[in-house]
N, C-alpha and C positions, 0 to 999 in steps of 0.2 A: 800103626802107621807112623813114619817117620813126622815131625813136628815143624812145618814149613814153616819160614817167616812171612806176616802178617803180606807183605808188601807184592806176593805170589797172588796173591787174589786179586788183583788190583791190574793184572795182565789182559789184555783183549783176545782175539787174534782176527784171521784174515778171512772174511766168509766168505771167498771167494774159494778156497779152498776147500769149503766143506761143503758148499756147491758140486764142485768139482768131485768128492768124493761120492755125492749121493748122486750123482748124473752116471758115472762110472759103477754103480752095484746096480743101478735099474737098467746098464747096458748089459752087463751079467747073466741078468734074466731075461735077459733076450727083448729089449726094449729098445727103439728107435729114438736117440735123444739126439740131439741138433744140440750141443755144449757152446751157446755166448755167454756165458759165463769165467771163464779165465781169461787175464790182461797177457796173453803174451802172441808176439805175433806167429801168424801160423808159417812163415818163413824161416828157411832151413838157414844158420849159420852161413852166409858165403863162401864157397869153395877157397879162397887164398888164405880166408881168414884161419879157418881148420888148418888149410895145409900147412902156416907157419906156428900155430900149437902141435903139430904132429914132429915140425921138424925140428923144434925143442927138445922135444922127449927125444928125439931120434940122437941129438946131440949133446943131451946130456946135461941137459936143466930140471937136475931131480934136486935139486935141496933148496935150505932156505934163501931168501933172498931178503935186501934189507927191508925193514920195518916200513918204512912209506915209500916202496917201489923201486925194483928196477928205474935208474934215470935214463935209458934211453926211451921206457914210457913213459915217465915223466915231462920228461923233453916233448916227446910227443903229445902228449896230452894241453903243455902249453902253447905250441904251434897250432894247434888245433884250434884253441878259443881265442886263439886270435887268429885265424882265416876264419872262424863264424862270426865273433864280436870286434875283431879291432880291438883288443887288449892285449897290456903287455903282463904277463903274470910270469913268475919263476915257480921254475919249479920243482925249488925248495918249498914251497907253500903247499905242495900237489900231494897229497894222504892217498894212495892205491889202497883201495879196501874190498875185501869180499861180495858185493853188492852194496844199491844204493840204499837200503836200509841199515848198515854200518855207518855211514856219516850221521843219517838221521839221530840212532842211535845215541853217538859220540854227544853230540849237538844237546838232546834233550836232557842225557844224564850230565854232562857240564853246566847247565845253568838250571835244570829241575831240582827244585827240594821244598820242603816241608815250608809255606810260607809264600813260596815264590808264585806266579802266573804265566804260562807261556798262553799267546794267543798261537790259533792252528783253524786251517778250514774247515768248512761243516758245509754241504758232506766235502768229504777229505778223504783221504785214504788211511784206511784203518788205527795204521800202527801210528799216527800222528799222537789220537788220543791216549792207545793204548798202552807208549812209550812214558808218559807226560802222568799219566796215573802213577804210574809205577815207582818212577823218581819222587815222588811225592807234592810234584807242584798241582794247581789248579788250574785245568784243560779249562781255557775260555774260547768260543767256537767264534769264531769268524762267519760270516756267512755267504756261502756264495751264490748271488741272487740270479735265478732264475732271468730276470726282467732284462738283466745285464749280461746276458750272455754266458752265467753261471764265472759272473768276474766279480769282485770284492769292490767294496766303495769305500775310498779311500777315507772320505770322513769320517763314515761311521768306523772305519779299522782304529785309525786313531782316539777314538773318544773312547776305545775300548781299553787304552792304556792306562795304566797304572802307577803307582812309583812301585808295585809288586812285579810288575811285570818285567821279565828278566829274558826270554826270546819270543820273536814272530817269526811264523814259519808261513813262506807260502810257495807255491804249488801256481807254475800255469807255463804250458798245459797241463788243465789239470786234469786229477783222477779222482770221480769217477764221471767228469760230468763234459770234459775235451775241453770244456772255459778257455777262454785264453783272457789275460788282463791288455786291455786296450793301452798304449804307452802315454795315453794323458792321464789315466788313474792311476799307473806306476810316479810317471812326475810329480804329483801329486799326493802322495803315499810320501815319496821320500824326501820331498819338500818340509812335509810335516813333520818325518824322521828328527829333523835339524834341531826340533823340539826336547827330543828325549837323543842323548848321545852316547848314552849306556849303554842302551838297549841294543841285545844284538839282534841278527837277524837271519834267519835260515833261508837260500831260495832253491827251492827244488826243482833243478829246470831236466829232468828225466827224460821227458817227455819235448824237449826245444828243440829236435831237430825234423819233430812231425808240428808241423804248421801250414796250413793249407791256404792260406792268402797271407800276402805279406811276409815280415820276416818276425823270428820269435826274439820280441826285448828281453836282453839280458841284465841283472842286475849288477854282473860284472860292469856293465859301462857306464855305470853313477859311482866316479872316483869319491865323493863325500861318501859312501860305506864301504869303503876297501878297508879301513881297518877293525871294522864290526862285522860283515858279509861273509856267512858259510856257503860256497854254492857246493851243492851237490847233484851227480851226476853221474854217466857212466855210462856202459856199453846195451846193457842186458836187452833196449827195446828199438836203438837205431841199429843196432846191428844185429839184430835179430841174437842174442848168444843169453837169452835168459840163464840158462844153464850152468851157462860159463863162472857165474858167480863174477861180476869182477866191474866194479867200479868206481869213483873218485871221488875225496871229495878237496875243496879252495878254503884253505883257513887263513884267517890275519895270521900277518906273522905272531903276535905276543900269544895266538891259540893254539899258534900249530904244534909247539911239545907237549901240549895238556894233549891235544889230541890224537899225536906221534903216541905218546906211554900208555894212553887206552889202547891202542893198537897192540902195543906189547903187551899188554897184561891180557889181551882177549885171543886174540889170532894168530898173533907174532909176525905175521907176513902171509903174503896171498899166494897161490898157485904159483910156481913159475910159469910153463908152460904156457896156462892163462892170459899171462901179463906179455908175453910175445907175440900172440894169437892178438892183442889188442894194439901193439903198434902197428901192426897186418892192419887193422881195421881204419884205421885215423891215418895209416899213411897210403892203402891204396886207392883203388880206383870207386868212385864216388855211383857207378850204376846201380850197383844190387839196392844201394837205400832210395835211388832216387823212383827204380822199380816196383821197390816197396809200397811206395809213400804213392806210386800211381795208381796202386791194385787199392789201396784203402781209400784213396781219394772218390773215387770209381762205385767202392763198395756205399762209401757214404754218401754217396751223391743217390745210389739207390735207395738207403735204408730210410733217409730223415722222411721223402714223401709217402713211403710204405707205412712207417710208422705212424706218419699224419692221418694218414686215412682207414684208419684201426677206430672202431668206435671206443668212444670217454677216453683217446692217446692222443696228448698232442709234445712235439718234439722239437726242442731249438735243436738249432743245426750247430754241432760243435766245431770251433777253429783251429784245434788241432787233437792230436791223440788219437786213438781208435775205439772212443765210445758212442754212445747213443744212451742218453739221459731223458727218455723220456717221462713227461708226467700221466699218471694213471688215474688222477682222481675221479676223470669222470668215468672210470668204470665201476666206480661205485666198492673198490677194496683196498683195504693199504695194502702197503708194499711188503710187506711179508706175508702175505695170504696169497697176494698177484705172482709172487714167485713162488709158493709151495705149490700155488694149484695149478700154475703155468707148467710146472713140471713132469709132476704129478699128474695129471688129465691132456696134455698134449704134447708132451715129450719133447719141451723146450728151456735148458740150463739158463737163467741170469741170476742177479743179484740186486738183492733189495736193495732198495735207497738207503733205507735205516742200517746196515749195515756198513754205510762210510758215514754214520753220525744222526742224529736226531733230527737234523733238520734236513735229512735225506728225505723224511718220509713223505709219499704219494710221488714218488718213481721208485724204476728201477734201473740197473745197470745192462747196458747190451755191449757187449765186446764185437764189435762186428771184426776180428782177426779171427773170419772163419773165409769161405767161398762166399762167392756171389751166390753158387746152387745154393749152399746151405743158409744162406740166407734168405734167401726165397721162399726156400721151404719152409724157414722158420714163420716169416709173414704170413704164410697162406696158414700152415697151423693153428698160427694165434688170431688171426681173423677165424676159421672157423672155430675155435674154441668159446671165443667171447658169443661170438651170434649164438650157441650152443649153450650156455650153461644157463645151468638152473635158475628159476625165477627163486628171490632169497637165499640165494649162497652166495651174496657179495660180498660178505667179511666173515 
């Protein structure tokens, strides 16, 4: 066998997919599985938005396009966050990238290496850690506390810093826990920022245009990190186009060629088609998301007291995204037993805690981007399951 270098081992991945894969071989055998286990919403693409990637191809956007985007998406992408945030960005700053773990990406191998620290949430989504290994820095977890709404505290983030420490990455809404960070712990975060001026700062707002009270604070509108601030973002989960591959990411100007020539050296440039299909999306009509975001609101509003009332489950109610984080401890297993045997004995896909980080463990993940049916179903499963299992097979 060929002779990898050291640094391939050091790679994660995303267990949500391998969920996914073993929910789909027990459907094979003819098994009834109810899949909350994948993050993607169970909403079809919007019909304009297809129709304007269709009429691309129809008209003849088969080649490359430049390396950070077409600028009429561009353009759009900066009118955009400023009809959500009231900011003024250009968008020469705007990197068009393959998905939103491409900016991630960019982000971690520009300032990861042998030496360095980025801090990153715990639980998180996967590829934060798995990214941060690889480049060779020292993943230090963040934690996002339960007690707080599964939001970050500001003091302690900071006492985590270092003079090693070279990016903070964070996430809200986040994944996998729908957290959202309160905007007195964000003032407060970046207050203390003023401390350390180096230090850049990754926000991963994915997930900002599912917010179920209130509005989602952006770091775009704290002018003191516009010239350190990576935001990243993108279409794959407001506009329902996971598929589509296709999202953004906001660099300082002095990052955006380091992160323009990663582009070149990795992708070259994204879909075109794609990238048409997404001014379709940020320039029409705002129902299909706001649709969306009624059917999940709805769905959630069902699941958190379902989940409450499951014996040893108890569930904060998340603030935005389309998860359910519940804790499991009082059923007496951790969370990679609660997910093999939840699947495995009543035919219901999630994802352990432990699998977005070590301090995931005693929950699991619920993707409620299924039906309301199947969500019912899944409750009523996992309530007889639990009254049902064996005495001494709780780990």
């Amino acid at each position: 066998m060929p002779i990898l270098a050291g640094r391939m081992s050091q790679l994660g991945t995303e267990s949500a997919f391998e969920v996914l894969a073993r929910a789909t071989a027990l459907q094979r055998q003819g098994r009834s599985i109810i899949n909350l286990g994948i993050g993607q919403p169970d909403f079809p693409t919007p019909a304009h938005i297809v129709e304007a990637g269709r009429k691309a191809l129809a008209d003849g956007h088969h080649g490359y396009t430049p390396a950070n985007g077409i600028l009429p998406l561009r353009e759009a992408v900066a009118a955009d966050l400023h009809r959500r945030h009231g900011v003024e960005i250009s968008p020469d700053r705007v990197l068009v990238v393959p998905g939103g773990k491409v900016t991630m990406f960019f982000a971690i191998m520009m300032f990861g290496e042998p030496g360095a620290e980025i801090i990153y949430p715990n639980p998180g989504f996967p590829i934060y850690e798995s990214v941060i290994r690889f480049s060779g820095a020292t993943p230090v977890p963040m934690r996002a506390h339960e007690s707080k709404g599964f939001s970050f505290d500001a003091a302690e983030v900071l006492d985590q810093i270092t003079p090693r420490t070279r990016l903070l990455i964070l996430n809200s809404p986040g994944n996998p826990t729908g957290g959202v960070a309160p905007r007195a712990e964000i003032d407060r975060l970046v207050a203390g920022l003023a401390r350390h001026p180096d230090l850049a700062v990754m926000s991963d707002e994915i997930y900002g245009e599912m917010v179920y009270e209130g509005r989602h604070v952006s770091l775009t509108t704290y002018p003191e990190l516009a010239d350190r601030l990576i935001l990243l973002d993108g279409w794959s989960k407001t506009y329902a186009m996971t598929g589509w591959r296709l999202g953004f990411g906001v660099w300082p100007e002095a990052l955006f060629p380091h992160a323009e020539r990663l582009a070149i050296n990795s992708h070259s440039c994204v879909n075109a088609s794609a990238q048409y299909a997404g001014i379709a999306a940020l320039t029409g009509p705002r129902e299909p998301v706001a649709k969306m975001m009624a059917a999940f609101a709805a769905r959630r509003d069902y699941i958190i007291p379902a989940l409450n009332a499951l014996p040893g489950v108890h569930c904060a109610s998340p603030g935005g995204a389309f998860y359910a984080f519940p804790n499991i401890t009082g059923t007496g297993m951790d969370s990679r037993t609660f997910q093999t045997r939840l699947l495995d004995e009543a035919g219901v896909a999630t994802v352990s805690g432990t699998s977005f980080g070590a301090l995931g463990d005693g929950h699991v993940r619920f993707s409620y981007a299924a039906s309301l049916e199947a969500l019912q179903e899944a409750v009523q499963r996992i309530g007889t399951w639990l009254g049902n299992r064996e005495p001494g097979r709780a780990g």
